[in-house]
KOLKOL-319210 format. One record per atom (N, C-alpha, C, CB): atom name; residue number from 1; residue in one letter; y, x negated, z negated. Coordinates in pm, 1 decimal, decimal comma. Glycine has a CB too. Layout:
% KOLKOL-319210
 atom seq type        Y        X        Z
   CA NUM    A        Y        X        Z
...
END
This chain:
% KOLKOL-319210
 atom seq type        Y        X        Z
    N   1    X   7981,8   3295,6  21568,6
   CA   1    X   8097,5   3382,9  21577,2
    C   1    X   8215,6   3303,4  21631,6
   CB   1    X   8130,9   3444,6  21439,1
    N   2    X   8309,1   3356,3  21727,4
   CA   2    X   8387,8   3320,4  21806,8
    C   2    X   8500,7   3328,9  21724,3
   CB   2    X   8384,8   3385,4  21924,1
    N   3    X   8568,1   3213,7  21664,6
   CA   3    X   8684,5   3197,9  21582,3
    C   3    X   8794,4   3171,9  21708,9
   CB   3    X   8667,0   3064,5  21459,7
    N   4    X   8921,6   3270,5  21754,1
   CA   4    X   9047,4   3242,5  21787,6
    C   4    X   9133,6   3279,6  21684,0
   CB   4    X   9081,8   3299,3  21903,9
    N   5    X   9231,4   3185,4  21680,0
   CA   5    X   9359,7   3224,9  21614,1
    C   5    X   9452,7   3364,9  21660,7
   CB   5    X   9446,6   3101,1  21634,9
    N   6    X   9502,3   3422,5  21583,6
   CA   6    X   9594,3   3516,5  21657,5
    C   6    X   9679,9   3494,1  21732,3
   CB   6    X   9650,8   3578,9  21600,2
    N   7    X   9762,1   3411,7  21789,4
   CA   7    X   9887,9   3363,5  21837,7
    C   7    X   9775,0   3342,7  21986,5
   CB   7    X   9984,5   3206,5  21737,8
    N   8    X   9671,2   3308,1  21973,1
   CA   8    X   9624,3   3234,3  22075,5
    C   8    X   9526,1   3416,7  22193,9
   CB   8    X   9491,0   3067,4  21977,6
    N   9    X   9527,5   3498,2  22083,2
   CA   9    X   9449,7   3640,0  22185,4
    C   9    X   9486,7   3697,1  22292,7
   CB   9    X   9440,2   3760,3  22128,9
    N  10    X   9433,0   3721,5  22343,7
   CA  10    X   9496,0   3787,1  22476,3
    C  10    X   9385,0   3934,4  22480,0
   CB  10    X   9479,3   3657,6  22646,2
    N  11    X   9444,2   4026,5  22467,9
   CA  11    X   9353,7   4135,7  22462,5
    C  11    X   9380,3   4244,0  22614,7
   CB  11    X   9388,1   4218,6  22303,1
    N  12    X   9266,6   4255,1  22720,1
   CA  12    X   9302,2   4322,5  22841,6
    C  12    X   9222,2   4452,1  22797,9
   CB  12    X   9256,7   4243,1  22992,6
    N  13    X   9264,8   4589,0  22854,4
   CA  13    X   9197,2   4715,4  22861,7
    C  13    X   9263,8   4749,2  23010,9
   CB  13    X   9231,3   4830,6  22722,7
    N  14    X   9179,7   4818,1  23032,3
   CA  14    X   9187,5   4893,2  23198,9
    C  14    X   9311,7   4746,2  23308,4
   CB  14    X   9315,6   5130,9  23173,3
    N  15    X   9239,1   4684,0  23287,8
   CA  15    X   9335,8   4597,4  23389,8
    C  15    X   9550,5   4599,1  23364,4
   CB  15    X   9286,5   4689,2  23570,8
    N  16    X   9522,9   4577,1  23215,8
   CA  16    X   9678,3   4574,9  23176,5
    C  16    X   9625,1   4484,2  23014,1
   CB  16    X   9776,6   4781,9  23159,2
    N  17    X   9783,9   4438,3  23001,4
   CA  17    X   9760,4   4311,6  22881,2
    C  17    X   9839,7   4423,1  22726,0
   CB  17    X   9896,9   4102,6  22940,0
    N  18    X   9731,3   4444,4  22667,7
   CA  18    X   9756,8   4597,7  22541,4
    C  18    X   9826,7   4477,5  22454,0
   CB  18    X   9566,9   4711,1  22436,6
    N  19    X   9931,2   4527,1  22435,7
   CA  19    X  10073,4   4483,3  22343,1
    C  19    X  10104,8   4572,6  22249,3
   CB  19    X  10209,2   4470,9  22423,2
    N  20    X  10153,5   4595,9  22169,4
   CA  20    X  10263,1   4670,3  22062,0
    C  20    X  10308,3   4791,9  22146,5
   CB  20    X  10413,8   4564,6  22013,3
    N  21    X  10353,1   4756,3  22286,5
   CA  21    X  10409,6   4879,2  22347,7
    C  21    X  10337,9   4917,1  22456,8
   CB  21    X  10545,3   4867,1  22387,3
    N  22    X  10196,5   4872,3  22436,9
   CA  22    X  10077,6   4977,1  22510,6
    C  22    X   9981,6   5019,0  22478,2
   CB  22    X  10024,1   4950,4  22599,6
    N  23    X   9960,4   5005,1  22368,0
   CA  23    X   9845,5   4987,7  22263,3
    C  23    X   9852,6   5124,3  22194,3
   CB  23    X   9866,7   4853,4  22150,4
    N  24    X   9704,3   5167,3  22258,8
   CA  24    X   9708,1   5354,1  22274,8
    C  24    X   9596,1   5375,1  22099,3
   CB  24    X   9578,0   5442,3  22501,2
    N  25    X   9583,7   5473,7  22059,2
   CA  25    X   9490,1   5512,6  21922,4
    C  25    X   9345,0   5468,6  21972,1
   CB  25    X   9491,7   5701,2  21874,7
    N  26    X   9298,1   5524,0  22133,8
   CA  26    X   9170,6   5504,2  22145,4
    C  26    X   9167,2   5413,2  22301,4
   CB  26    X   9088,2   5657,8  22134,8
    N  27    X   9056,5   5391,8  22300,4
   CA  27    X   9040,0   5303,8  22422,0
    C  27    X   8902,4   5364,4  22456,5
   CB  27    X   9044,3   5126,9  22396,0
    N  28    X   8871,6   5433,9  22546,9
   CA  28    X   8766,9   5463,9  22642,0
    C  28    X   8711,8   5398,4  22684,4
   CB  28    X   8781,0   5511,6  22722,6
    N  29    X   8601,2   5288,5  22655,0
   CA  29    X   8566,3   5203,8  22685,6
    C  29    X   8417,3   5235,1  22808,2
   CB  29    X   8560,8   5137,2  22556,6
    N  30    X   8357,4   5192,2  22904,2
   CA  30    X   8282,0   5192,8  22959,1
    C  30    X   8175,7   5056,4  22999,5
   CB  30    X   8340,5   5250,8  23028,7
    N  31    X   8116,0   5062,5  23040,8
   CA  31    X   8038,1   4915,7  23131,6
    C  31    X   8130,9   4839,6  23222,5
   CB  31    X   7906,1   4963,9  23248,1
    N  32    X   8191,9   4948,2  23310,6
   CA  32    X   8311,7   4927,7  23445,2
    C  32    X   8447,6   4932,7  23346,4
   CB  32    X   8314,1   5089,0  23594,8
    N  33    X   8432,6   4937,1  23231,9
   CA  33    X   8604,0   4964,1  23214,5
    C  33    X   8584,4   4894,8  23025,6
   CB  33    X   8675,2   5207,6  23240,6
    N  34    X   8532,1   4740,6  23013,8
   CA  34    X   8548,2   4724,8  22851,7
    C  34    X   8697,8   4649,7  22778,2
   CB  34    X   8412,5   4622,0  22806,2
    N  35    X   8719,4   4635,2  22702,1
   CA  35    X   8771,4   4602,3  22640,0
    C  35    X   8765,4   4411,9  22655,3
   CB  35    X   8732,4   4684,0  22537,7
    N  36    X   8791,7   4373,9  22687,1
   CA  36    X   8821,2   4187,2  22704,9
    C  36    X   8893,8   4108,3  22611,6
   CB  36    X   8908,3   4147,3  22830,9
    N  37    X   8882,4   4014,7  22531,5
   CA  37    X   8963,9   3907,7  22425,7
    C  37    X   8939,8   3754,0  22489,6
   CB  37    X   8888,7   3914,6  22243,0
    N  38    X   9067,6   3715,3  22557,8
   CA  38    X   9043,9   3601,3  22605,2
    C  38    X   9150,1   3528,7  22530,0
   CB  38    X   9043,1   3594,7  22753,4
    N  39    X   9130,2   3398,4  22530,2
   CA  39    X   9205,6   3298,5  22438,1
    C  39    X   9317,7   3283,1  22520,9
   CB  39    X   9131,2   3153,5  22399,5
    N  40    X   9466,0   3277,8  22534,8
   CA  40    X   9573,0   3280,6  22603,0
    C  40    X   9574,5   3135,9  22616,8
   CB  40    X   9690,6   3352,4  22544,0
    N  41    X   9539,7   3028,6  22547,8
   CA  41    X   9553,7   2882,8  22548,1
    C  41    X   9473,1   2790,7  22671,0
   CB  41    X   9501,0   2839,5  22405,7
    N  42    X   9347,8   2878,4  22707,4
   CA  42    X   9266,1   2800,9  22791,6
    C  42    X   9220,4   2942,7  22950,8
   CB  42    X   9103,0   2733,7  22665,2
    N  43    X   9272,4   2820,4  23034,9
   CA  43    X   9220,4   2881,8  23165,2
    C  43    X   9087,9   2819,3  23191,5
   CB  43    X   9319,5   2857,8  23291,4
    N  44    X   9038,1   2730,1  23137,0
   CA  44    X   8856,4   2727,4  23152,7
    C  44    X   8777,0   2820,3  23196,9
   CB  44    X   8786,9   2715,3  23038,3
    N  45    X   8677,8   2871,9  23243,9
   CA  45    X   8580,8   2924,5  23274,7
    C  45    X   8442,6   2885,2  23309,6
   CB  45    X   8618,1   2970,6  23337,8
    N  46    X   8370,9   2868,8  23207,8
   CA  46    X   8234,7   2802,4  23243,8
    C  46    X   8100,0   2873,8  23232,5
   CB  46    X   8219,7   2688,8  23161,5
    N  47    X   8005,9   2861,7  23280,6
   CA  47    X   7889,0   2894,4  23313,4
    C  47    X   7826,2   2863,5  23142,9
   CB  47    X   7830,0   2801,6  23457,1
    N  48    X   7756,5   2890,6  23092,4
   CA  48    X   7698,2   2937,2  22945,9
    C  48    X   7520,5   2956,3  22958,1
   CB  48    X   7780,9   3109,3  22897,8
    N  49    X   7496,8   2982,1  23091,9
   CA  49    X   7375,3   2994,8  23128,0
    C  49    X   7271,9   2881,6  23195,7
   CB  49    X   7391,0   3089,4  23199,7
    N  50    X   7222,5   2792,5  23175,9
   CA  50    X   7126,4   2703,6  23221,2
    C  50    X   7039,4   2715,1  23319,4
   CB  50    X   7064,9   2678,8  23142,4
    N  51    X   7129,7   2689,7  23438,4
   CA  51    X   7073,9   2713,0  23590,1
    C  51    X   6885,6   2684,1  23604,4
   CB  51    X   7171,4   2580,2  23703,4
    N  52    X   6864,0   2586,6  23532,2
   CA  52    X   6717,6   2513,1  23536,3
    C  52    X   6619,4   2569,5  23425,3
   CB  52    X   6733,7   2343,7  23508,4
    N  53    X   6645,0   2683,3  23358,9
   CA  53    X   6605,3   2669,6  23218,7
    C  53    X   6447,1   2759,5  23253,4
   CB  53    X   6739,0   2750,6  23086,8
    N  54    X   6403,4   2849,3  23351,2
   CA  54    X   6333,7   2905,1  23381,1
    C  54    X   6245,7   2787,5  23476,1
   CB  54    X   6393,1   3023,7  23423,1
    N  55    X   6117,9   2767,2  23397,6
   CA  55    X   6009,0   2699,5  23521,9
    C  55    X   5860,1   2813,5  23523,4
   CB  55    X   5944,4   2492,4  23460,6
    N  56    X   5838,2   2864,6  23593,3
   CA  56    X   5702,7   2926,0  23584,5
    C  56    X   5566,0   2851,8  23635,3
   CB  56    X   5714,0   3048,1  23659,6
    N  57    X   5440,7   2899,1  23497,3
   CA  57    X   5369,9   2776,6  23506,3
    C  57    X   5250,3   2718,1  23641,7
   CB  57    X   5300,8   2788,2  23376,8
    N  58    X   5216,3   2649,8  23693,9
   CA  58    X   5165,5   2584,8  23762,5
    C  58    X   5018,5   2754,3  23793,3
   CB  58    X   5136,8   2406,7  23678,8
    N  59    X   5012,4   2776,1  23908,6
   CA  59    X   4889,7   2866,5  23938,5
    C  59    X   4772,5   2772,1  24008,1
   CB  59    X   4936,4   2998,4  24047,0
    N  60    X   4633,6   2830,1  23948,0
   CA  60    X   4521,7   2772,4  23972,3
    C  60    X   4480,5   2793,0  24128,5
   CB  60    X   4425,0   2824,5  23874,3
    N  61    X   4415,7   2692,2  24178,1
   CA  61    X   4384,8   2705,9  24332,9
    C  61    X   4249,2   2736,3  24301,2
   CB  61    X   4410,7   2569,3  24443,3
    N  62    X   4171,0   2733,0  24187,4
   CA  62    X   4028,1   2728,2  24165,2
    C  62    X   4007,0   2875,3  24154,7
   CB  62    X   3977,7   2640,1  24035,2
    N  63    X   3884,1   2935,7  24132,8
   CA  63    X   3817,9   3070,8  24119,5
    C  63    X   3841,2   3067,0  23897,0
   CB  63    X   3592,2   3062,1  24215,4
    N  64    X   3929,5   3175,7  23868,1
   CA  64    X   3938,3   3133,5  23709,3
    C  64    X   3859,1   3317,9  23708,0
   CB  64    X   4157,0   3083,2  23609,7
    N  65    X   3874,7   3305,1  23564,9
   CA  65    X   3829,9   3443,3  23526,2
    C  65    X   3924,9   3561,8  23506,7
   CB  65    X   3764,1   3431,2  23407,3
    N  66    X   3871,4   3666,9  23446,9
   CA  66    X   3982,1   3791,8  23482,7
    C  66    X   4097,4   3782,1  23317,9
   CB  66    X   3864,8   3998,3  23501,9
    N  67    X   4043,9   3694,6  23225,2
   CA  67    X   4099,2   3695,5  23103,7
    C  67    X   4227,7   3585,6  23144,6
   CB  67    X   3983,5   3651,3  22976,5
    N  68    X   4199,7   3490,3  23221,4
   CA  68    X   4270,8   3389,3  23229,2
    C  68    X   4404,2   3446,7  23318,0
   CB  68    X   4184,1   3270,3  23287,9
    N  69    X   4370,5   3536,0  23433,0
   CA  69    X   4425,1   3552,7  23531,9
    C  69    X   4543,5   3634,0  23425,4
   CB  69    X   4334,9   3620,3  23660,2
    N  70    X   4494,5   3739,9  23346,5
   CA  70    X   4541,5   3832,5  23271,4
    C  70    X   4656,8   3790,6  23196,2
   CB  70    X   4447,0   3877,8  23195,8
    N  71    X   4614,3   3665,0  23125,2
   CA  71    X   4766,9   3579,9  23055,1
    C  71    X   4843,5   3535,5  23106,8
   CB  71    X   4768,3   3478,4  22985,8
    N  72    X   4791,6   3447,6  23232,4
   CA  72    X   4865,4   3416,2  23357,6
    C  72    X   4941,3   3535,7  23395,8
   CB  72    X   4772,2   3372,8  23473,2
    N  73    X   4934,1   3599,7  23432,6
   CA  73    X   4999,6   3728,7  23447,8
    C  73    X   5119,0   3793,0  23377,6
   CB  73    X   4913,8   3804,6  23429,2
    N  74    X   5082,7   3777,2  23255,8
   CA  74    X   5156,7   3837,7  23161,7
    C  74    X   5271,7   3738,4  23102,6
   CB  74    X   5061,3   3888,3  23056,8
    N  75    X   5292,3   3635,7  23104,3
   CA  75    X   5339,6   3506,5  23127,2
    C  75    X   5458,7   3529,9  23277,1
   CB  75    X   5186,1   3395,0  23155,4
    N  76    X   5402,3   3545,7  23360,4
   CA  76    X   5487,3   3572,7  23490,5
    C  76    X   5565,6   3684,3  23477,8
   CB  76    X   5406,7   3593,3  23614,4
    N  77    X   5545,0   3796,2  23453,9
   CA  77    X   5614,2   3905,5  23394,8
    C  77    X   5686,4   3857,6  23312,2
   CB  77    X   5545,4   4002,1  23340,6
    N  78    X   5656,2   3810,8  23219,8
   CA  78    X   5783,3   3764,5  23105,1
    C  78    X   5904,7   3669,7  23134,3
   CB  78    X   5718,6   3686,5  22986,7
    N  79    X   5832,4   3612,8  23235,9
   CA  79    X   5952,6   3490,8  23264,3
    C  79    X   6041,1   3580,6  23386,4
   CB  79    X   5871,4   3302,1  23340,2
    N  80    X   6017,1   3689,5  23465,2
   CA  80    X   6068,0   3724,0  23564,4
    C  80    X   6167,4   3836,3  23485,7
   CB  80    X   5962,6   3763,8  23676,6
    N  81    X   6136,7   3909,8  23393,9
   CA  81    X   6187,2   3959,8  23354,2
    C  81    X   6304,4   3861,3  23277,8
   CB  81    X   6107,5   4036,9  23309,8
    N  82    X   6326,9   3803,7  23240,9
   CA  82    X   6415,2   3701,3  23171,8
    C  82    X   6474,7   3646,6  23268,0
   CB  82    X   6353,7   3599,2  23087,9
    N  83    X   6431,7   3631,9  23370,0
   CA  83    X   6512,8   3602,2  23507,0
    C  83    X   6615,2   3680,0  23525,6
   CB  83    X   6438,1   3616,2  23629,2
    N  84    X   6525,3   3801,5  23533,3
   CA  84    X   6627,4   3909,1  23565,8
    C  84    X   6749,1   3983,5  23463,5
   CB  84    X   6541,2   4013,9  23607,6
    N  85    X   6750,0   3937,4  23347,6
   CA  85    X   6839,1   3978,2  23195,0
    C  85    X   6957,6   3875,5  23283,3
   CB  85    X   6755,2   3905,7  22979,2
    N  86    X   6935,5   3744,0  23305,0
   CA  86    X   6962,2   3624,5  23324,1
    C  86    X   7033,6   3675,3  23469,4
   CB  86    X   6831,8   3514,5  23314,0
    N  87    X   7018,2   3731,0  23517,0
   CA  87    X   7091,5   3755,5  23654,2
    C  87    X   7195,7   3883,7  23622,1
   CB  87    X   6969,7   3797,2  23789,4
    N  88    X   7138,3   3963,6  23568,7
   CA  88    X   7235,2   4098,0  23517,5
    C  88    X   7376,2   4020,2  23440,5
   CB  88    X   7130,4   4217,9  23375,6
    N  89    X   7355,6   3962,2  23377,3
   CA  89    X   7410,6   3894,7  23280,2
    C  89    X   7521,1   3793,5  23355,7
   CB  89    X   7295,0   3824,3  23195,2
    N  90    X   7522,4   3740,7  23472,2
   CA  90    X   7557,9   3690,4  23547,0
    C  90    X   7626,9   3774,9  23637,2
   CB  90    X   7477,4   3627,5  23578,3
    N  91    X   7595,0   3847,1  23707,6
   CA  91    X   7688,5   3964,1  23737,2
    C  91    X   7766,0   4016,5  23725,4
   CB  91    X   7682,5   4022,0  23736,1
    N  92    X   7731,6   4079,8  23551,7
   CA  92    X   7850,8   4124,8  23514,2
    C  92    X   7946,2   4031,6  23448,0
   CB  92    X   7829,1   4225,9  23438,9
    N  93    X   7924,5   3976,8  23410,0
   CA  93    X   8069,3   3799,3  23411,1
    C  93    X   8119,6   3806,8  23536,2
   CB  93    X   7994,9   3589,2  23402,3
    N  94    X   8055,3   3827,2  23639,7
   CA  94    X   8147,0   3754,8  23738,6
    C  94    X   8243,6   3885,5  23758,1
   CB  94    X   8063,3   3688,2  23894,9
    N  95    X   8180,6   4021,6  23770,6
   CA  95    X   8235,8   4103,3  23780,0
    C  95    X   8357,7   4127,7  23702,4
   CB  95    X   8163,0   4168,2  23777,1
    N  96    X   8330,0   4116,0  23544,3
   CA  96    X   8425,4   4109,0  23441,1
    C  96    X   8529,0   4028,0  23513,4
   CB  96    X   8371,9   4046,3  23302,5
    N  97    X   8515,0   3920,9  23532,1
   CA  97    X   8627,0   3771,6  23546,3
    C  97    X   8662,3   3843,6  23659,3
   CB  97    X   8567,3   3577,0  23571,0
    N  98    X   8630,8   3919,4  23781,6
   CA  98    X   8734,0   3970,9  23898,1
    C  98    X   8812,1   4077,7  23859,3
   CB  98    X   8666,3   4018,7  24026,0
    N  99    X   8769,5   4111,8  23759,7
   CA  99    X   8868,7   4287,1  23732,0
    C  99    X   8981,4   4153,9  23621,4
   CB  99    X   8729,5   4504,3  23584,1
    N 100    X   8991,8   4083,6  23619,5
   CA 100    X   9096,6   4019,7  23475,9
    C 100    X   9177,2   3946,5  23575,8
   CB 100    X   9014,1   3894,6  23325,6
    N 101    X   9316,8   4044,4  23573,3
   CA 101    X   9405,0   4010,5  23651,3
    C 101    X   9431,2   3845,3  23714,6
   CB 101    X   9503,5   4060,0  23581,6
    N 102    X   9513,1   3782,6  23784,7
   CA 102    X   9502,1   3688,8  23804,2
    C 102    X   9622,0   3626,0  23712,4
   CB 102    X   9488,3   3677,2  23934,4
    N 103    X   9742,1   3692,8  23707,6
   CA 103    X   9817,3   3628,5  23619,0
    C 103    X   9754,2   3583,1  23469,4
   CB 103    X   9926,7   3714,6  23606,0
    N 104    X   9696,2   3630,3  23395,2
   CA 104    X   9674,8   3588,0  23265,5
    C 104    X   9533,0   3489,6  23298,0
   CB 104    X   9656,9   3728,5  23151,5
    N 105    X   9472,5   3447,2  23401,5
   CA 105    X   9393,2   3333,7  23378,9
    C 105    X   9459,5   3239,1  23411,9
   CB 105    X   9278,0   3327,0  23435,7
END
């Protein structure tokens, strides 16, 4: 769990910094339109994701069987799919970080 102090929050909705005197009952939140808490203290921005962390395993040049091929298989699916969480996931960060004005980073 992400401990900031209060003094230190920075809270963005729809591309504006929600204060005391903008700070509506509800917030309509969407995929394209969430709610953001960035620490006002640090302009950092770092990557969280482990460029190298995906290796898929070595394929046989030999004649194997249909059981072997089958795990092999299912193994590749799993890691591609995790690729792909891993890329969505990446996206929308970057996306997020372009909609967050430039003054408050």
């Amino acid at each position: 769990m992400l401990k900031l102090p209060i003094n230190c929050q920075l809270i963005l909705w729809n591309k504006q910094i929600v204060s005391d005197e903008t700070l509506v009952t509800e917030f309509q939140t969407t995929i394209d339109l969430p709610i953001l808490l960035l620490n006002s203290e640090s302009t950092k921005i770092r990557a969280t994701i482990p460029a190298n962390a995906i290796k898929f395993p070595e394929m046989s040049k030999t004649a194997t069987n249909c059981d072997s091929d089958a795990q092999l298989a299912k193994v590749c699916a799993s890691m591609a799919y995790s690729v792909q969480r891993t890329v969505d996931k990446c996206v929308l960060n970057h996306k997020l970080a372009n909609t967050t004005p430039t003054y408050v980073m």
